[in-house]
Short mmCIF file of the C-alpha atoms (twelve columns), coordinates in Angstrom:
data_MODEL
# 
_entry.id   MODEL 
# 
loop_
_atom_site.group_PDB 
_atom_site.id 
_atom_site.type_symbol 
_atom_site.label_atom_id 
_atom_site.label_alt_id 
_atom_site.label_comp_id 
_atom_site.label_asym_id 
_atom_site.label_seq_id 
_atom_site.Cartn_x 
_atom_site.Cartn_y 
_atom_site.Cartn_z 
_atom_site.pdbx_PDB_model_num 
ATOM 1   C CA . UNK A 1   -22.975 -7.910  -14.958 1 
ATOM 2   C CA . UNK A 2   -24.354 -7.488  -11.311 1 
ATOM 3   C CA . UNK A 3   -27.336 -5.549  -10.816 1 
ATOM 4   C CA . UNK A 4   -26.891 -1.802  -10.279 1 
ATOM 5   C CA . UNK A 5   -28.032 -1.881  -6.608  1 
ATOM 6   C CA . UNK A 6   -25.352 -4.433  -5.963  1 
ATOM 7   C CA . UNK A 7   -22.937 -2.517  -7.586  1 
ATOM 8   C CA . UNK A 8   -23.417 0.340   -5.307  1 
ATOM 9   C CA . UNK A 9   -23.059 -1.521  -2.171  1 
ATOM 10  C CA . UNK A 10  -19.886 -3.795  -2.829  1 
ATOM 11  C CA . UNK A 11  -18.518 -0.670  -4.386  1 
ATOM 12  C CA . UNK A 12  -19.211 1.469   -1.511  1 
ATOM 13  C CA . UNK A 13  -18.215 -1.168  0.496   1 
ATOM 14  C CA . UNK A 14  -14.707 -1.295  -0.750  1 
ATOM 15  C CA . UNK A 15  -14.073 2.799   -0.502  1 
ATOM 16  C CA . UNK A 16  -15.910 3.139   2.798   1 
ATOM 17  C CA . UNK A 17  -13.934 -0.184  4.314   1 
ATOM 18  C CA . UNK A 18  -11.304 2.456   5.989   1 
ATOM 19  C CA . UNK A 19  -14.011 4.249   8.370   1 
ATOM 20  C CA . UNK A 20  -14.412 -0.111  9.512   1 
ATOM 21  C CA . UNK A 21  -10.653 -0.183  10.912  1 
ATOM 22  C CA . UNK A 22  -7.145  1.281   10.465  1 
ATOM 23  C CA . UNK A 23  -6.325  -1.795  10.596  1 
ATOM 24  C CA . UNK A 24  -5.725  -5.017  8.327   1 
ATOM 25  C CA . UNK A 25  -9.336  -5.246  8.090   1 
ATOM 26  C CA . UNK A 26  -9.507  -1.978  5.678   1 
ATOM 27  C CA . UNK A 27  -7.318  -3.583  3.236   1 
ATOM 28  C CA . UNK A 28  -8.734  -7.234  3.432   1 
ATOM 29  C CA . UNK A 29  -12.665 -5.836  2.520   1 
ATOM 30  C CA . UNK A 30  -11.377 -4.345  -0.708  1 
ATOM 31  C CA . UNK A 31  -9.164  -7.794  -1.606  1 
ATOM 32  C CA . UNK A 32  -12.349 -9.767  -0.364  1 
ATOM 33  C CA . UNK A 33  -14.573 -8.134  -3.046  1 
ATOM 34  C CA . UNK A 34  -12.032 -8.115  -5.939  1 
ATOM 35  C CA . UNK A 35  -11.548 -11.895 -5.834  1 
ATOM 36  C CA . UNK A 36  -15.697 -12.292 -5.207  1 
ATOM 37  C CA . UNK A 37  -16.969 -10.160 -7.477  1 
ATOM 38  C CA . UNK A 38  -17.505 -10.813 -11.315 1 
ATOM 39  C CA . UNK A 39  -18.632 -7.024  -11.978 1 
ATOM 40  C CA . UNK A 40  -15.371 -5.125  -13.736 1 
ATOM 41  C CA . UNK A 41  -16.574 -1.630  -12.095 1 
ATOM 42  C CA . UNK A 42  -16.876 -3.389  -8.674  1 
ATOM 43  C CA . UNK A 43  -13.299 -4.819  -9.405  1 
ATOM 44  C CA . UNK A 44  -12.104 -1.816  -10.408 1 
ATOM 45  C CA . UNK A 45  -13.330 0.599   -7.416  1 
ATOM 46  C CA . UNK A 46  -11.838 -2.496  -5.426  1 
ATOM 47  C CA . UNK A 47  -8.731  -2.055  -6.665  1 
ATOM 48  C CA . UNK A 48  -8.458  1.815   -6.324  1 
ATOM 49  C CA . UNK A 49  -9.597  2.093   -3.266  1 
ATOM 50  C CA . UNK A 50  -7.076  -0.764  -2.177  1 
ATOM 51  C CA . UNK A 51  -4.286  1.210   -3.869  1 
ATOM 52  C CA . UNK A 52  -5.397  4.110   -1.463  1 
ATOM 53  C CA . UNK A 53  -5.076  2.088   1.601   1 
ATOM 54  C CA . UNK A 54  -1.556  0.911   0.920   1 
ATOM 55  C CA . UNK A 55  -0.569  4.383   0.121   1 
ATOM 56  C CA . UNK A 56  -2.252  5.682   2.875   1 
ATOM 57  C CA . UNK A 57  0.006   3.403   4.772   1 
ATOM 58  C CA . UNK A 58  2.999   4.683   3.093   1 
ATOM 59  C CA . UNK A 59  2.590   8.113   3.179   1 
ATOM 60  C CA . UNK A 60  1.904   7.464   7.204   1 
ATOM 61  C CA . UNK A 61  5.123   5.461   7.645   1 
ATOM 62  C CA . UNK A 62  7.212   8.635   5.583   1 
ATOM 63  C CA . UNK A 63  5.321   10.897  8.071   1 
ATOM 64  C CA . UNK A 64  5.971   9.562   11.439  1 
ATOM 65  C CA . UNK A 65  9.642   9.339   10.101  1 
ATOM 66  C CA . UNK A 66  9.850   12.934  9.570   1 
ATOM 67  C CA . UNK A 67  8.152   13.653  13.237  1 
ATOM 68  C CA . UNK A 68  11.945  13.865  14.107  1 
ATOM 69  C CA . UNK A 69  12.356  17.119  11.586  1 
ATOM 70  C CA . UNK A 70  8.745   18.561  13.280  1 
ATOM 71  C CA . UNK A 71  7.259   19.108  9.890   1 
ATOM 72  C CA . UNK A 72  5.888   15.207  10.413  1 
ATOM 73  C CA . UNK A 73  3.062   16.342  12.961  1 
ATOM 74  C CA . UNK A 74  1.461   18.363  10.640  1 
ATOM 75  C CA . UNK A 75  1.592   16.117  7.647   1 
ATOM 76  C CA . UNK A 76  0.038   13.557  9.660   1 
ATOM 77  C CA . UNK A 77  -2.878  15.660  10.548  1 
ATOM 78  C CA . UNK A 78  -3.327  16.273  6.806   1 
ATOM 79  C CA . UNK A 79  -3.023  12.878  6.137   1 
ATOM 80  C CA . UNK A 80  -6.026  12.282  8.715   1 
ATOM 81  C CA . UNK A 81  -7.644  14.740  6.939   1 
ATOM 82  C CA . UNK A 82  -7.312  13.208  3.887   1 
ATOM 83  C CA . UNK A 83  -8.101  9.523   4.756   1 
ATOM 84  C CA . UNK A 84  -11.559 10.965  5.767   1 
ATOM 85  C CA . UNK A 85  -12.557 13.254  3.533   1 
ATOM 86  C CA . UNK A 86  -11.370 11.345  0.170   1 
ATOM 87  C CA . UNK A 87  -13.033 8.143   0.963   1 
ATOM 88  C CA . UNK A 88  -16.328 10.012  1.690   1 
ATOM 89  C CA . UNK A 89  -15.992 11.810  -1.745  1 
ATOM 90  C CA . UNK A 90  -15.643 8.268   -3.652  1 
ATOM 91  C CA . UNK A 91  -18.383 7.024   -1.857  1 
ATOM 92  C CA . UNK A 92  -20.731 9.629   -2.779  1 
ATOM 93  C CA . UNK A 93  -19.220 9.324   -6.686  1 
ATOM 94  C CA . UNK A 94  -19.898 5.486   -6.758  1 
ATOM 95  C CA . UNK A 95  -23.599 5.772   -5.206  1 
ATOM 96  C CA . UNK A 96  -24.312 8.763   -7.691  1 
ATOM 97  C CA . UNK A 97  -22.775 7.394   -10.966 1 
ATOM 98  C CA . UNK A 98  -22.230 3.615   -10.410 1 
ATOM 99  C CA . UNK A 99  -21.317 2.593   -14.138 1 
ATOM 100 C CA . UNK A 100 -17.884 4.412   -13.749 1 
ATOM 101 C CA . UNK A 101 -15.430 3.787   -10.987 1 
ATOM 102 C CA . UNK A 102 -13.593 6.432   -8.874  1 
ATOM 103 C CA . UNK A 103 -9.970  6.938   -9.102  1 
ATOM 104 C CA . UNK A 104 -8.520  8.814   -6.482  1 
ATOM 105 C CA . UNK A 105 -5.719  11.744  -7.167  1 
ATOM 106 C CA . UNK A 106 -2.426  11.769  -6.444  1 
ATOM 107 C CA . UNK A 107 -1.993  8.647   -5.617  1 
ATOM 108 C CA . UNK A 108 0.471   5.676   -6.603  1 
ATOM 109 C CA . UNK A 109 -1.481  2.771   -8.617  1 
ATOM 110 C CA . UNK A 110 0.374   -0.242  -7.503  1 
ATOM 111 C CA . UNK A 111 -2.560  -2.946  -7.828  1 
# 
């Protein structure tokens, strides 16, 4: 087991690697720490938070295709929304309660 303070960061890390890029990058933090890490909490929050990425992704693909039916514009702004506000919330869980890992709602678990 890492130490707790370790835990935090790399666990923070992984949730907060979206507000680094839109990118790539925001999915290759969160793989990065689940194959360095040896701590099962770290792997976990790893692994959710890379499962929200990808979705992320999805849901913004689905969106811009419905921009054609005009109910797309506003989803996306949700979406924006969303991709803000839920990473910040995990963060905050993680750095307040670091023994348990965050699992996001409503969303697909595919890792």
């Amino acid at each position: 087991m890492e130490d707790v303070g370790q835990r935090k960061i790399l666990s923070a890390l992984s949730h907060g690697a979206i507000f680094f890029s839109s990118t790539i990058v925001s999915i290759g933090i969160p793989i990065a720490i689940l194959l360095i890490s040896h701590d099962a909490v770290v792997k976990a929050n790893a692994r959710e938070s890379l499962n929200f990425h990808i979705n992320l992704y999805i849901y913004g693909i689905i969106f811009g295709l419905l921009i054609f039916v005009f109910i797309g514009i506003p989803l996306l702004f949700l979406l924006l929304a969303v991709s803000w506000i839920m990473p910040i919330i995990a963060i905050i869980q993680v750095l307040s309660d670091s023994n348990v890992p965050y699992r996001y709602p409503f969303i697909f678990r595919l890792a």
